[in-house]
N, C-alpha and C positions, 0 to 999 in steps of 0.2 A: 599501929593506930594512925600516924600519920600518912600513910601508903590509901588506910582505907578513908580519910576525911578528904584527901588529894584526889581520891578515885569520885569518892561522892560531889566536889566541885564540879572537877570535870563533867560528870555527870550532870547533874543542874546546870552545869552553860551551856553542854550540848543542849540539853533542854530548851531551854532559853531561846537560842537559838533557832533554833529548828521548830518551833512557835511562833517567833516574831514573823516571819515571811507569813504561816496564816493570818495573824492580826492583821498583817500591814495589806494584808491583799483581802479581809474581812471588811474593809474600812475602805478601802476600794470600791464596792460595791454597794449601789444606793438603789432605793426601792420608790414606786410610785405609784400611788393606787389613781389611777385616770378616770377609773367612774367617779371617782371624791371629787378629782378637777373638774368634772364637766359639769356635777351638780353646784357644788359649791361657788366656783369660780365666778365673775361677772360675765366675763366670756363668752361661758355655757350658759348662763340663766337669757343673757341676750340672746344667743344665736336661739334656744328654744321656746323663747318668745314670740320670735320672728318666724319661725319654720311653723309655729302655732297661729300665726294669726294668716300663712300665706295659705294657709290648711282652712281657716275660716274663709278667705276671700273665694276660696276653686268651691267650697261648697256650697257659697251665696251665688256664685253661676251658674250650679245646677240647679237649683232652688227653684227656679219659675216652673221651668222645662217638669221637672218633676210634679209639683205642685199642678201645673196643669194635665199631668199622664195622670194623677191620682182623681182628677174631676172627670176626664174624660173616663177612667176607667169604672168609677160608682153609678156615671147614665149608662156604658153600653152594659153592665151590672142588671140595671133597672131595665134595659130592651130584652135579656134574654132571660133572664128570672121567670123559670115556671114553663122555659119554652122546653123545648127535645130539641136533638140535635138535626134531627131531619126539617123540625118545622123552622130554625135560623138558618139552614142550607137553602131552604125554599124561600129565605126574603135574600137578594142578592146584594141590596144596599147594605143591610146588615153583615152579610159575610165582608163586603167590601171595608166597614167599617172597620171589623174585629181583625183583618191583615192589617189594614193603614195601621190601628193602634200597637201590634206587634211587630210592625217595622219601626213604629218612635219607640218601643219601648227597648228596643235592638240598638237605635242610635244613641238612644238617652243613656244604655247601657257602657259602650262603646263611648261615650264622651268622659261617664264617671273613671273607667279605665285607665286612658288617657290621663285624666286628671292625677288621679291617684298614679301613677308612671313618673308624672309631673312634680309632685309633691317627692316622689322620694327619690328623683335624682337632685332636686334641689336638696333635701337634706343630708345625700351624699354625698354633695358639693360642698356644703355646710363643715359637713364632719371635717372631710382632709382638709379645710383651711383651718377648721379649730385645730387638728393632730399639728400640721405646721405651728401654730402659735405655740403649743401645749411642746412640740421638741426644741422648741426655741426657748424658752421659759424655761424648761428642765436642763438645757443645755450651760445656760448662764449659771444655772444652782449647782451643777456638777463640777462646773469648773471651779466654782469657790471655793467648795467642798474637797477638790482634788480627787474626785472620784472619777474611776476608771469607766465605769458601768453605771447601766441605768437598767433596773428589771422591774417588769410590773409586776403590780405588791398580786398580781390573779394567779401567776406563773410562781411564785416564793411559797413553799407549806409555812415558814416562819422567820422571823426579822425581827431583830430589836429593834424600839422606835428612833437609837438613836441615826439610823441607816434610811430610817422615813424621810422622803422631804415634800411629800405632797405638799402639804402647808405652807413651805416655800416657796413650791413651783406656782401654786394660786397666788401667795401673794405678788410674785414675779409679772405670771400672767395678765390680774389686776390692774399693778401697774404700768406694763408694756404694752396690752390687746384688751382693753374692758368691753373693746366691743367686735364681735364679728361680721364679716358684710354677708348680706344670704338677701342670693340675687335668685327672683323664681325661674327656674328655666323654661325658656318657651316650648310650647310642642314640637315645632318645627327642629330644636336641637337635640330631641331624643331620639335614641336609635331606633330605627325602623323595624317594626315588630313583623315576624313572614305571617303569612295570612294561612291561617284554619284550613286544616285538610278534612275534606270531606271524607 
């Protein structure tokens, strides 16, 4: 009997053992859900404020430009209403008009493009300064924490919450970066898009 309560120690320490190293390296690894940061955070709610309002500004520029394609395009509307195409081929001012308007409406197009190019290399730019705050913020929690790893909570099937630290890294971030800068980038520093094959 005592051979077999000796075997059964042993037993349970080997146990024991050969457990601890998964605990200790379970505890090692912390999780982060980064969509939570980017909504939650002050961070994120600035920099998508900003990326919102530089989105309003590009589309108060086209605003005229547009506004005036939609007047000009309701009269030459009103010149050929009721015509045939042979009888606007036989006024030549009219044909001249209805190219001029499908060249602005080529450039108007070509300008929104642009814009929108514009808008979302700024909020590209946006992101990787926010990703920099947001590994700087989760860097300082990991180290408190003595954690090895950082995995996001998209990439984990499952996590106890006690391995979460979102809620730390936002408050981290809060108090480190409340605000991100988000500078619109000019036309001139996007990359040069090759031009349309015929």
């Amino acid at each position: 009997m005592f051979q077999v309560k000796s075997v059964m120690t042993r037993l349970g320490l080997a146990v024991a053992l050969f457990m601890a190293p998964a605990t200790a390296v379970a505890q090692d690894v912390l999780v982060l859900d980064s969509a939570r940061v980017l909504q939650e955070s002050k961070a994120g709610q600035d920099m998508y404020a900003k990326i919102q309002q530089i989105g309003a500004t590009m589309q108060s520029e086209l605003e005229p430009e547009q506004q005036a394609l939609q007047t000009e395009k309701q009269a030459l509307d009103t010149k050929v209403r009721g015509k045939t195409r042979e009888q606007i081929e036989a006024e030549p001012a009219l044909v001249q008009q209805l190219e001029a308007y499908g060249r602005k409406l080529q450039t108007n197009a070509a300008k929104a493009e642009a814009r929108s190019r514009e808008l979302s290399q700024t909020e590209n730019n946006a992101l990787n300064a926010f990703r920099e705050k947001v590994a700087e913020a989760a860097e300082k929690v990991r180290a408190r924490k003595n954690g090895q790893i950082v995995l996001s909570k998209q990439v984990v099937f499952l996590s106890g919450d006690s391995v979460d630290i979102t809620t730390e890294v936002i408050t981290q971030l809060d108090q480190d970066t409340p605000t991100i800068a988000v500078t619109r980038v000019p036309p001139q520093a996007l990359p040069q898009q090759s031009a349309p094959q015929q």
